[in-house]
C-alpha positions in Angstrom: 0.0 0.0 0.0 1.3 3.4 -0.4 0.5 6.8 0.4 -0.5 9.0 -2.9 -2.0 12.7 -3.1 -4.1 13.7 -6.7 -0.9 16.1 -7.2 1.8 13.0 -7.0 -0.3 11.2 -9.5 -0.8 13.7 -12.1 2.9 14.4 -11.9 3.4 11.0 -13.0 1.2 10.8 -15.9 2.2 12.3 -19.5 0.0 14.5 -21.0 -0.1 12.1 -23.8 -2.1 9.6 -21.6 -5.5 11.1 -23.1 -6.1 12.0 -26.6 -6.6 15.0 -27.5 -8.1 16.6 -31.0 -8.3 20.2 -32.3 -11.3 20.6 -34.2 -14.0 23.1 -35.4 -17.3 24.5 -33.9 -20.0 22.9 -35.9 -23.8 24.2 -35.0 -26.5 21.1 -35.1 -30.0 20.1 -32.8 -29.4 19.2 -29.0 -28.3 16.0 -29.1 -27.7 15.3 -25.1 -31.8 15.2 -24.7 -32.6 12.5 -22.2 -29.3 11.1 -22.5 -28.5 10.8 -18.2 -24.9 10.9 -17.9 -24.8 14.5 -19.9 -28.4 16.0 -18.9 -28.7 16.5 -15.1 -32.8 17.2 -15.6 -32.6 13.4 -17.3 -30.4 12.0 -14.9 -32.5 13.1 -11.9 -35.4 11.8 -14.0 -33.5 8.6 -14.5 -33.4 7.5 -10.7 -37.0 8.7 -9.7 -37.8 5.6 -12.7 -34.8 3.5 -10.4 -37.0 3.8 -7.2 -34.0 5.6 -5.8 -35.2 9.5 -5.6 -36.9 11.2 -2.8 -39.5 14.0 -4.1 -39.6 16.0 -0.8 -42.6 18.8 -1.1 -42.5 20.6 2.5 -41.0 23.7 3.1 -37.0 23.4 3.5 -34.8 25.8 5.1 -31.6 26.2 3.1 -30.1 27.5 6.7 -29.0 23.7 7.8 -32.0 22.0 7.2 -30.9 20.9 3.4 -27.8 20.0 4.5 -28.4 17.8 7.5 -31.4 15.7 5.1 -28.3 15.4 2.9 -25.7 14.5 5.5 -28.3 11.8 6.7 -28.7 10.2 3.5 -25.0 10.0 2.6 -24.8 7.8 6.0 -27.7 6.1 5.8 -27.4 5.5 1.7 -31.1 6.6 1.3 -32.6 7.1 -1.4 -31.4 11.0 -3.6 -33.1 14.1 -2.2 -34.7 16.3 -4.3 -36.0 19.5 -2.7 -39.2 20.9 -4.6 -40.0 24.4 -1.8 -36.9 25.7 -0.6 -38.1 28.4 1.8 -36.6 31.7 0.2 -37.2 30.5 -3.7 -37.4 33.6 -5.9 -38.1 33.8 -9.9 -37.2 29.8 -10.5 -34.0 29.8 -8.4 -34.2 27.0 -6.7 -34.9 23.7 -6.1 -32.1 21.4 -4.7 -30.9 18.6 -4.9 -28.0 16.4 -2.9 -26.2 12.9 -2.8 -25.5 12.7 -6.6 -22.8 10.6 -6.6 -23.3 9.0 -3.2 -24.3 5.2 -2.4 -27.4 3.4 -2.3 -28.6 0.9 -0.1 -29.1 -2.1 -2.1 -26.1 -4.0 -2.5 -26.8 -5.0 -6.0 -27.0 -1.4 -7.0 -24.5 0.0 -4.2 -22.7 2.0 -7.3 -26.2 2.9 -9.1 -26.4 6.9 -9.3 -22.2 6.9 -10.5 -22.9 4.3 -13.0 -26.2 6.2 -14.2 -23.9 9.4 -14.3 -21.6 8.1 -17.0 -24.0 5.6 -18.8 -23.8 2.5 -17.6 -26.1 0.0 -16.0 -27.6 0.3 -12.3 -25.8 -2.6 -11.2 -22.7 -2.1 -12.4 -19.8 -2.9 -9.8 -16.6 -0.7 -9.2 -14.3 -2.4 -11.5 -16.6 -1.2 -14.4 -16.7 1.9 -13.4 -13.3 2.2 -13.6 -13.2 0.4 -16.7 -15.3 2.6 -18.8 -13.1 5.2 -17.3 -9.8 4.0 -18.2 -11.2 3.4 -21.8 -12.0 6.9 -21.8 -8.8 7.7 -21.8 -7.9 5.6 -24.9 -10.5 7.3 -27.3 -10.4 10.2 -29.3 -12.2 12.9 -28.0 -15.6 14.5 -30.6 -16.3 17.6 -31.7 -19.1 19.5 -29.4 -21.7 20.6 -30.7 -22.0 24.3 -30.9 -25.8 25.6 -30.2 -27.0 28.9 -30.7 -29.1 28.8 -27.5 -30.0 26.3 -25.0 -32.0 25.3 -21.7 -29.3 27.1 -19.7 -30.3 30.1 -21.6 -34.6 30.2 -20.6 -34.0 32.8 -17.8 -31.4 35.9 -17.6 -30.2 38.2 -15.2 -27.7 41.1 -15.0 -25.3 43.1 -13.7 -26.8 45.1 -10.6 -30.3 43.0 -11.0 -27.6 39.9 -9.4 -28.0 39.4 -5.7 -26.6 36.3 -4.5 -27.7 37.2 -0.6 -30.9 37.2 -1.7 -31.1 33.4 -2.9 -31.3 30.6 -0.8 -27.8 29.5 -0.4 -27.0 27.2 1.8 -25.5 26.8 4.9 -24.6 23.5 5.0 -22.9 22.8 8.8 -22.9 23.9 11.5 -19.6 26.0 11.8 -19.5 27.0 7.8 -17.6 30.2 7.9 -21.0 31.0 5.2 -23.1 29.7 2.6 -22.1 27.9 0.0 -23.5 28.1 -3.6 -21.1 25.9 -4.9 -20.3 22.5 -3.8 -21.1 19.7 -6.6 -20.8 22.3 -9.9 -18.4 22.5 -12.8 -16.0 25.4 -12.6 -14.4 26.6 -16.7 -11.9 28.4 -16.8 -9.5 29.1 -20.2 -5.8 29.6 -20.8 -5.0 32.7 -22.5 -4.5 31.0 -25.8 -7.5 28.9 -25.7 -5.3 25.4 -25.9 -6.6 24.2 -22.9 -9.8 24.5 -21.2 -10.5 23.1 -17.3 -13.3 21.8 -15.6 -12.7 21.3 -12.1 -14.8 21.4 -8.9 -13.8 23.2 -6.1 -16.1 25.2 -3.5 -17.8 28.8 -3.9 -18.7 30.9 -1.0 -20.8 33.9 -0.9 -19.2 36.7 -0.3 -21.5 39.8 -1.3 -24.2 40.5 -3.7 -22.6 39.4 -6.5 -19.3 37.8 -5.7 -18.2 34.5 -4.5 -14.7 33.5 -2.5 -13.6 30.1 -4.0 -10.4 27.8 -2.9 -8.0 28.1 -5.6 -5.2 25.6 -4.1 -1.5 26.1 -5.7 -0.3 23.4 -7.7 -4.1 22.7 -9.2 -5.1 23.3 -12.5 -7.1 26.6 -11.7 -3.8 27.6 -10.1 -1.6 26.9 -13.3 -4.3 28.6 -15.2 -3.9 31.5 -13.4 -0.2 31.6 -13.5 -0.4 31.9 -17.3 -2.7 35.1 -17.1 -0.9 37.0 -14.3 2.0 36.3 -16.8 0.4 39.0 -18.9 -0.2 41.4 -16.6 -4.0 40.5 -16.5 -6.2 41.7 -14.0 -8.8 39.4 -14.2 -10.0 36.2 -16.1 -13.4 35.0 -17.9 -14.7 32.4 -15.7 -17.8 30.7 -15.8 -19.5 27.8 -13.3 -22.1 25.5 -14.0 -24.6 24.1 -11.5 -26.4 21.2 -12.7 -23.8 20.4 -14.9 -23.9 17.1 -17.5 -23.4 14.3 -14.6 -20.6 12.9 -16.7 -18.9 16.3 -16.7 -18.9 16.9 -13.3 -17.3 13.4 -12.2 -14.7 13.8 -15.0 -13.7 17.5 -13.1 -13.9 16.0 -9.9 -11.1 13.6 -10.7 -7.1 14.2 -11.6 -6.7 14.2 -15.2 -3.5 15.7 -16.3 -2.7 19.2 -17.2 -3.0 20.7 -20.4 -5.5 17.8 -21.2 -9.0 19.6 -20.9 -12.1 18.0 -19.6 -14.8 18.4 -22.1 -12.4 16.0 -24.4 -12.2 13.5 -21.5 -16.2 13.8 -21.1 -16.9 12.8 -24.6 -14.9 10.5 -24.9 -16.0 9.0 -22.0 -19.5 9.3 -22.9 -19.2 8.1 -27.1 -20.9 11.2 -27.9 -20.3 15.2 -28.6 -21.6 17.5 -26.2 -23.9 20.2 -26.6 -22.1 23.6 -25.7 -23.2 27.1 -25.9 -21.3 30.4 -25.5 -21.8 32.3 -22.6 -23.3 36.0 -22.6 -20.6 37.5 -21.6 -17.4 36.0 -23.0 -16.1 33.6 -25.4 -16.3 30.5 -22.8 -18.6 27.6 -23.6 -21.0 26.2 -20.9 -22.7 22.4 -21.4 -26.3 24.1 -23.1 -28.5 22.0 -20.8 -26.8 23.4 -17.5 -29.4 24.1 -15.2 -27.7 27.5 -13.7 -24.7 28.8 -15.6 -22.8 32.0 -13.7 -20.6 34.3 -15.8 -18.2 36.2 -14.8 -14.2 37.1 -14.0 -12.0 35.4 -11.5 -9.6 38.3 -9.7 -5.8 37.4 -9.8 -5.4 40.3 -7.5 -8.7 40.8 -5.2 -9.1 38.3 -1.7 -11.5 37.2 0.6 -12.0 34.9 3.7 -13.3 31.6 2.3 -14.3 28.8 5.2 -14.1 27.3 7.7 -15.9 24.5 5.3 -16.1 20.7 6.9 -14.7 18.3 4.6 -14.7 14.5 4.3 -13.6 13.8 7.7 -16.2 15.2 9.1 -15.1 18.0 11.6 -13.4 21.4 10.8 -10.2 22.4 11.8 -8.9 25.9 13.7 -7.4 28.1 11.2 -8.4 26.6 7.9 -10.3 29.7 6.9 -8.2 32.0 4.8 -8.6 35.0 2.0 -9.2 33.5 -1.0 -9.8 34.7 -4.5 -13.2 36.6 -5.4 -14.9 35.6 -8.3 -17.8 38.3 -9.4 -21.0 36.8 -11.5 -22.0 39.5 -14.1 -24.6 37.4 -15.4 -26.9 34.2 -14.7 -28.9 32.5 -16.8 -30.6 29.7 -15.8 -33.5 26.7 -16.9 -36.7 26.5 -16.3 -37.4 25.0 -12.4 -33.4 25.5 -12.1 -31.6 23.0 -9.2 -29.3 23.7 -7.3 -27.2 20.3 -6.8 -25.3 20.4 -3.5 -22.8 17.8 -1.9 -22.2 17.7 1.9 -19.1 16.6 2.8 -18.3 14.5 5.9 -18.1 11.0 7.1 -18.3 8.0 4.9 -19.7 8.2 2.2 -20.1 11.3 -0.6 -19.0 12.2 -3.7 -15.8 13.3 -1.8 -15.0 9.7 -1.2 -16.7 8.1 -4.4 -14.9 10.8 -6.9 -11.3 10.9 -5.0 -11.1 6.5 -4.8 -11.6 7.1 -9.0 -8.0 8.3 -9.2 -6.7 4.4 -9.2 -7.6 4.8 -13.0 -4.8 7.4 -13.4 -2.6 5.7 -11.1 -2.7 2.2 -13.1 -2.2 4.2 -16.1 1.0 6.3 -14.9 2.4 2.6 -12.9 2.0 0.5 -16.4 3.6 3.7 -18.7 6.8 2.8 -16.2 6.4 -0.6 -17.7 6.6 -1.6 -13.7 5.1 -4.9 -12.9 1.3 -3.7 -11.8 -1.8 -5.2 -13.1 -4.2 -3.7 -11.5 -5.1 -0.5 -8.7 -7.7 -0.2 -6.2 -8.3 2.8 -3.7 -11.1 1.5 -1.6 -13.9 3.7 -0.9 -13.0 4.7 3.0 -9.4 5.9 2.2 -10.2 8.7 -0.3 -7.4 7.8 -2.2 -4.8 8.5 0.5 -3.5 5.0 0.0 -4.1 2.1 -2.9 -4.0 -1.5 -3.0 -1.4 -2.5 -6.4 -1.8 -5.8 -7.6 1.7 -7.0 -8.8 2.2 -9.2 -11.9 4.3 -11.7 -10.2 6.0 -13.7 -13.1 6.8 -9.7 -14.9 8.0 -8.8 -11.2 10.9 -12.2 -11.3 11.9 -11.3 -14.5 12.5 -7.7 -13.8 14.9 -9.4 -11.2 14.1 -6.6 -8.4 12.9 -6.6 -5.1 9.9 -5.0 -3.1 11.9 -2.7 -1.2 13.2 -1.1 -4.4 9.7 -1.5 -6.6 8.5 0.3 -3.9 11.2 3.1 -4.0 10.6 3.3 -8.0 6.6 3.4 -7.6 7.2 6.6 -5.0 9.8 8.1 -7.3 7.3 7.9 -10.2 4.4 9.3 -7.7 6.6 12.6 -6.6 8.2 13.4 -10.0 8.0 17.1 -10.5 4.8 18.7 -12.7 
């Protein structure tokens, strides 16, 4: 077994490891329609016909109530929450709904809502989950489809009209340093010469009527992203985020995929189909068209706030993890149609925190076997959120390689720390 963080695992994969194409924007008819691993409304639709949704009609309060139903069911493995009269709802915005990527309590379907998130069946175990992942990585990625409009784009609001304090954010523990409107979305943000766009999800906080605090960790792809427009002397960068994002989408920027290497390629690849993208308002950035709230905006590489305390997956919070983060301000929102919010709740076992991070054996097999080192297989179990794996060693490939474990272990933790 041995110790591995997201960042030692990426540094070990090539950026060759997924294909990646250049191609043209070609316009054609929404083709993600009912299609559950890249249309949220679809997938939520999908597990109401699995037995395994919860349509909850009383009054909510987004002030801890949400997030203690959700905490509940993530340890109980209930059946999804959706939340239909969140107390503080104003013009569509919002429902809610938690535990997208969480377990269920039938064993036979333990994996059910991350196997109906990137198109496979109910009862599909772990190992093919991981499978269709890993043969994600072998396709080549298709051209998106390029809409002139979309769901995303059925309600719009501007500029001063934006108040995020008057929409029913959540606070989701007790002990949040706020309320956080982003916890399960899809963040997009663009180098400066377009060749790579990210996806990744990392938390939102509200800070003031129209601006959010978000962690932006060094080392990450946001971070990198960053780097390249401070490079230019740039103020500010487009940045968009989408809430109810494609299912598919949002596991694939949940997990380490290496840099330069963009997301939306990964996702349709993964899913045998194009997505359906849209521009944004406001910039140049496309958003998945069927995105049940899309925020547009900038991301400051100069302005700060305090973001956190936040609980994560241990469950607790810790004193001094607070700290000023970067703002990101939302110039615009457009939004579906009965718009939901989807929001994860981290804590004790087990979340999307757990499911999503354990996924990362994919890109560890991958970086292990482009060593040529004896491994046939990787497993991060569930409970260690990928803080430690289980390698299964090919032991006749191991004998011929005429080592020993002492040093294959030295050589796996060399390749798992080499530099970015």
């Amino acid at each position: 077994m041995f110790r591995l963080t997201h960042h030692q695992i990426l540094s070990s994969l090539k950026p060759t490891s997924i294909r990646v194409r250049l191609y043209s924007s070609k316009a054609s008819l929404n083709s993600n329609q009912g299609d559950p691993q890249l249309d949220f409304r679809s997938f939520v639709e999908v597990l109401r016909k699995d037995g395994d949704l919860a349509d909850i009609y009383q009054e909510v309060d987004p002030n801890l109530e949400v997030g203690a139903v959700v905490r509940r069911v993530s340890e109980t493995n209930a059946k999804a929450p959706l939340f239909h009269n969140v107390k503080g709802t104003r013009n569509g915005l919002w429902k809610m709904f938690g535990n997208a990527a969480s377990l269920r309590n039938d064993s036979k379907f333990r994996y059910g809502r991350i196997a109906r998130s990137l198109g496979l069946p109910p009862d599909s175990n772990w190992k093919d989950i991981l499978e269709k992942m890993r043969l994600a990585t072998t396709r080549d990625p298709l051209p998106p489809n390029i809409l002139s409009t979309g769901q995303c784009k059925q309600n719009k609001i501007f500029g001063d009209d934006i108040d995020l304090t008057n929409l029913p954010v959540p606070l989701l523990h007790q002990g949040d340093g706020g309320k956080y409107l982003q916890t399960w979305g899809v963040h997009i943000l663009e180098t400066p010469d377009k060749s790579w766009t990210n996806w990744s999800v990392f938390r939102g906080m509200v800070h003031d009527k129209r601006r959010l605090s978000c962690l932006v960790i060094p080392g990450q792809h946001n971070s990198m992203i960053r780097d390249q427009w401070l490079k230019l002397g740039k103020d500010e960068v487009p940045w968009a985020l989408s809430l109810g994002a494609p299912p598919a989408a949002t596991i694939a920027a949940s997990i380490p995929i290496p840099p330069g290497v963009s997301e939306r390629d990964y996702v349709s690849s993964l899913a045998g189909k194009p997505l359906d993208m849209v521009k944004c308002e406001l910039s140049d950035l496309l958003v998945p068209a069927n995105s049940e709230i899309i925020l547009e905006g900038t991301f400051s590489l100069k302005d700060k706030a305090l973001e956190g305390p936040f609980e994560d997956y241990i469950g607790m919070h810790f004193e001094g993890e607070a700290g000023n983060q970067p703002l990101f301000t939302v110039d615009a929102i457009t939004y579906r149609d009965g718009a939901i919010l989807p929001v994860s709740v981290p804590g004790r076992l087990t979340d999307e925190s757990h499911t999503t991070a354990s996924m990362a054996s994919v890109q560890l097999l991958e970086a292990l076997q482009q060593h040529d080192l004896p491994i046939k297989d990787a497993v991060a179990p569930l409970e260690t959120l990928a803080t430690w794996c289980i390698l299964q060693v090919d032991s006749k490939k191991l004998a011929e390689m005429k080592t020993n474990p002492d040093e294959l272990c030295t050589t796996i933790g060399n390749i798992s720390q080499a530099p970015m």
